[in-house]
C-alpha positions in Angstrom: -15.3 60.1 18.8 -12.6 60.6 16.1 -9.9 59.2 18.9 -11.8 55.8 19.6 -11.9 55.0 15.6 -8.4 53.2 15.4 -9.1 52.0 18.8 -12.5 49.8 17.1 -10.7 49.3 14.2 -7.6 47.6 16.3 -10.5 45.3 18.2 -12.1 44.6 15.0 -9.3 43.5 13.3 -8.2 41.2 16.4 -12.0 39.9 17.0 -12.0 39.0 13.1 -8.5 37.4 12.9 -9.6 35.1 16.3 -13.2 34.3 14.9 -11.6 33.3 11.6 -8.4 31.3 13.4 -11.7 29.4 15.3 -13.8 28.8 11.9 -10.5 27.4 10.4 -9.5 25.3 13.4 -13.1 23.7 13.0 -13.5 22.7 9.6 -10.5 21.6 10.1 -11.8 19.0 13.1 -14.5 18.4 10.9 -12.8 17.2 7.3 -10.8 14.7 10.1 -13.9 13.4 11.5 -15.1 13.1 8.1 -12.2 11.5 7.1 -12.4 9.3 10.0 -15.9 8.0 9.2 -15.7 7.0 5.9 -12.5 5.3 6.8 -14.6 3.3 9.0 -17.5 2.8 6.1 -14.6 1.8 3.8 -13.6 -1.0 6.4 -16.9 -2.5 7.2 -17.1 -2.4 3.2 -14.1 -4.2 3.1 -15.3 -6.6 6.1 -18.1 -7.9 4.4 -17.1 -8.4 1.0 -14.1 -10.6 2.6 -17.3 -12.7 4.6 -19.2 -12.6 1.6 -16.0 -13.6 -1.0 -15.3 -16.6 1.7 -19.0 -17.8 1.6 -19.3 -17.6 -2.2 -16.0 -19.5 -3.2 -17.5 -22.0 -0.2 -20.5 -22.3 -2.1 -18.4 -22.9 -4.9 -16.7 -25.3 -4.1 -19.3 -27.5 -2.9 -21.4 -26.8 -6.4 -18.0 -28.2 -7.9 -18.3 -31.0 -5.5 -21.9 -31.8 -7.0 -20.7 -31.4 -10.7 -18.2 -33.6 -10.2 -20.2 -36.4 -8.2 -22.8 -36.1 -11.2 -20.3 -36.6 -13.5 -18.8 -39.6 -11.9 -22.6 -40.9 -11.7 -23.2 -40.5 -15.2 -20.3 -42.2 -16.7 -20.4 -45.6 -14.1 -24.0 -45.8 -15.1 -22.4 -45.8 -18.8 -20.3 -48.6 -18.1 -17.0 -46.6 -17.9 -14.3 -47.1 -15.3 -14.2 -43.7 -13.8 -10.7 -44.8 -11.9 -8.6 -45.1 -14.8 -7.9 -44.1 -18.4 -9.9 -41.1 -19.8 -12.6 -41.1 -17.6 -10.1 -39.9 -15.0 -8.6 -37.3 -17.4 -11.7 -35.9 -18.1 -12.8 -35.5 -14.3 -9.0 -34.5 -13.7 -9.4 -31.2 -15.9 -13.0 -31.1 -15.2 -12.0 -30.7 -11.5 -9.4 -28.6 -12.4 -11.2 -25.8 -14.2 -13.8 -25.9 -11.5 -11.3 -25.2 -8.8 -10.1 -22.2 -10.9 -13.3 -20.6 -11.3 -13.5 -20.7 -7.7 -9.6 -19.7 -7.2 -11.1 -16.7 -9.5 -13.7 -15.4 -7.3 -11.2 -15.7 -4.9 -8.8 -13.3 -6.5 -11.8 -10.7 -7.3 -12.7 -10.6 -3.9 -9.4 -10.2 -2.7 -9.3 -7.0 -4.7 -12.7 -5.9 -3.8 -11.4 -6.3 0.3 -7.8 -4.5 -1.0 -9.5 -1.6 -2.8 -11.9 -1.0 -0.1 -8.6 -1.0 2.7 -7.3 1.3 0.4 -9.7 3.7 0.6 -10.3 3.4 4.3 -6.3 4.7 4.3 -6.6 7.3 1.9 -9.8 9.0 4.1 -8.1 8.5 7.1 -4.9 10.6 5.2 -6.7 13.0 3.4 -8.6 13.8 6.9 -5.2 14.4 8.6 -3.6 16.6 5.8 -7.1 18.6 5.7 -6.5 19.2 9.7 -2.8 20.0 9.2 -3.8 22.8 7.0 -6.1 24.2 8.9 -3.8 24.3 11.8 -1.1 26.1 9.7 -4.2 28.5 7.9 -5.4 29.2 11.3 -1.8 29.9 12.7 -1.3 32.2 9.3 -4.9 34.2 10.2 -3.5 35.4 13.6 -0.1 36.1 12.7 -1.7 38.6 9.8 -4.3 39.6 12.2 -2.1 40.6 14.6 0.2 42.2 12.0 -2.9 44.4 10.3 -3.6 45.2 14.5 -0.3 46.3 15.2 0.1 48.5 11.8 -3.3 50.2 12.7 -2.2 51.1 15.8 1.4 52.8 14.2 -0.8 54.6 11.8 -3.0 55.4 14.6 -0.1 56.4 16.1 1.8 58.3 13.8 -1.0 60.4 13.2 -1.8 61.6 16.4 -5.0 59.8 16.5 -3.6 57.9 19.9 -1.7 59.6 22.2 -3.0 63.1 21.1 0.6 64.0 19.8 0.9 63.8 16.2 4.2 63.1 14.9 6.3 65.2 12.2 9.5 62.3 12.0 10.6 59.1 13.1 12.6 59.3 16.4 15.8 57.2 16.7 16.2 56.0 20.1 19.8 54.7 21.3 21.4 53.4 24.3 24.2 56.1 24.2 23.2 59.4 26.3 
């Protein structure tokens, strides 16, 4: 029984390095997925807040339209002449600080749509660098897997426990005779 220790130890070692190289190799698939999908939440975010932006500086602009044509109402039914003099400077800037309102939710969606792209490329990068690293972790697990292996069997070796021989000295073997 003594003899088939090193033997189970030599498996063991190799069946842990393999299972651990698998685990790796998965969470690894998994952070990408993960990364994947909110990528793809990030977009759709980023999709409707650029439909939503467009509808609410269309909106706006029509409201402006209506301010406007209320304004222009109000001061013919005062007698002014809303085609000259400062009747037309006063719908001039009005018209002009309306449209930059709107040109301001413009601008804050645009960012909104931006930030949200953003993300989507950062989840998609962090996903790849997490499945990078577990190839290279996974890679490192069987190379030191297979090192511990092959060290247990020298020991194993050395000491007689394989091969029945147990050995006083290190022999040098050459190609000379």
């Amino acid at each position: 029984m003594p003899a088939a220790l090193p033997a189970i130890s030599i498996i063991g070692t190799l069946a842990g390095a393999g299972v651990s190289y698998y685990g790796q190799r998965k969470a690894g698939e998994a952070q990408k997925r993960m990364g994947e999908y909110n990528a793809k939440v990030a977009e759709n975010a980023a999709k409707s807040e650029a439909q939503a932006g467009a509808e609410n500086i269309k909106r706006k602009r029509e409201q402006n339209q209506r301010v406007l044509s209320g304004m222009r109402a109000r001061m013919a039914a005062g007698g002014a002449n809303i085609g000259a003099g400062s009747s037309l400077d006063v719908l001039g800037d009005s018209a002009s600080e309306l449209e930059l309102q709107a040109l301001d939710m413009f601008r804050n969606s645009d960012a909104q749509v931006r930030q949200f792209s953003s993300k989507a490329d950062m989840s998609r990068y962090e996903g790849n660098q997490a499945s990078a690293a577990s190839k290279y972790a996974s890679m490192g697990t069987l190379i030191s897997g297979a090192g511990s292996a092959a060290l247990s069997y020298g020991n194993a070796s050395y000491s007689g426990a394989i091969g029945g021989q147990k050995r006083t000295s290190i022999t040098r073997v050459s190609g000379t005779t």
